[in-house]
Residue, then its C-alpha position, 0 to 999 in steps of 0.5 A: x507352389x507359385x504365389x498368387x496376390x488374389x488368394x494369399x492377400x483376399x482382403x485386397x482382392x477377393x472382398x465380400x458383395x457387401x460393403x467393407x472397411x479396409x487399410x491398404x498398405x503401400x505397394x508398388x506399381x508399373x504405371x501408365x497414365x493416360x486419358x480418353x474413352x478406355x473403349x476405343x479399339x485402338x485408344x490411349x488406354x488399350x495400348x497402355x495395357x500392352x505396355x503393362x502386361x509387357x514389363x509384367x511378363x519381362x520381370x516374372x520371366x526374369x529367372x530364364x535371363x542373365x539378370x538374376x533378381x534377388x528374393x525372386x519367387x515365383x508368382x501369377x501376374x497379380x490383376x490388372x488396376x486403375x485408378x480413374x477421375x475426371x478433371x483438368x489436373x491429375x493426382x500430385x497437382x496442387x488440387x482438382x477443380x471443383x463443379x458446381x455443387x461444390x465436389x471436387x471433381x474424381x468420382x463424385x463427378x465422375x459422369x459415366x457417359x463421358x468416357x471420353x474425359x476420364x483421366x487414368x493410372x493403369x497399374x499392375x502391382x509389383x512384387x515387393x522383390x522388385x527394386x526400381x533397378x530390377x525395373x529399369x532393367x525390365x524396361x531396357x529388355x523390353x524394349x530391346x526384345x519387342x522393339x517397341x517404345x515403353x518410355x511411358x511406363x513408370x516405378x509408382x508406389x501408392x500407399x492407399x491407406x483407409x478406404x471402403x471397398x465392395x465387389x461389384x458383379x456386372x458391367x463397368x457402367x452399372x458400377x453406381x448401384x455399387x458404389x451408392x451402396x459403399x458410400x451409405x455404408x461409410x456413412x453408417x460407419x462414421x466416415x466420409x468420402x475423401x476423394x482427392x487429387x491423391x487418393x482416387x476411385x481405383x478399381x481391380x479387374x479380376x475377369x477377362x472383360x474378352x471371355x466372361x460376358x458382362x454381367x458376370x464380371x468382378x471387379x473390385x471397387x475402392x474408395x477412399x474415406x476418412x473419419x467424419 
């Protein structure tokens, strides 16, 4: 049977609609980072997913070319994920400016109706299988099959760790109700947010936003928190 991530690992991606506490372990990624508004037909974003789903494709179908990947099972191309924020630095500078009122700029900042400033990761998780070798691979046959550049696809690992995290129902910018209601939960919890320039919002699209209308899309929305 192939192996599907949303059913075999629920907790990572199939949360409840309420509020919960969870510990995601380290995991690896292909990544593009990129910015600007994720809505633009022909923007940054929409081509950093093609690249994506590129490599992803290269890797699962692997089994039919000369590069034979050791421990390779077969498996559903788990969801597409980002990690967003908006500020001038971007994760693994020194530290993100502040606003006014003190916050560090990430989701605390985040102004929903500025599209157009945020600053992303897209990833699609890697099966732990796949080596930076068998990734490298990955990049030079795509590239050679589909002629086309993949020079900004990146090997990222990511250990997330503590976080609260809830399934949201609905279109990406109704997102906030959601997210208050995360953030009053770890507070009743013991916690507190613990947005910083290495652990972000990060979001996991589990509809197809082109065949599911708006309001019934899933998306799994993740902060990260520490004990207060």
């Amino acid at each position: 049977m192939t192996f599907d991530y949303k059913k075999e690992y629920k907790e990572f991606y199939m949360p409840k609609g309420t509020p919960s506490i969870v510990i995601v372990p380290k995991m690896n990624y292909i990544a593009v980072r990129g910015s600007g508004n994720p809505n633009d037909a022909d923007g940054e974003y929409k081509q950093a997913i093609g690249l994506l789903y590129g490599i992803a494709f290269t890797i699962k179908m692997s089994k039919k070319e000369d590069h034979q990947i050791d421990g390779y099972f077969d498996y559903v191309v788990p969801p597409l994920e980002g990690f967003w924020w908006q500020g001038e630095r971007r994760p693994g500078d020194a530290m993100l400016r502040t606003d006014r009122a003190g916050r560090r700029d990430g989701v605390s900042g985040i102004d929903y109706a500025r599209k157009e400033d945020f600053k992303w990761i897209s990833v699609i998780r890697l099966p732990d299988f796949v080596t930076r070798e068998n990734f490298d691979w990955a990049v030079r046959k795509a590239t050679a099959k589909k002629k086309q550049d993949f020079s900004k696809v990146e090997f990222f690992s990511y250990e997330e760790g503590l976080c609260v995290q809830c399934m949201h129902i609905g279109a990406y910018d109704d997102e906030p109700a959601t997210v208050d209601a995360m953030h009053r939960f770890m507070e009743e919890q013991g916690y507190t947010l613990d947005i910083t320039d290495q652990r972000m919002h990060h979001e996991i699209y589990l509809s197809d936003a082109r065949r599911v209308a708006p309001e019934k899309w899933k998306t799994v929305v993740r902060h990260p928190i520490r004990r207060a």
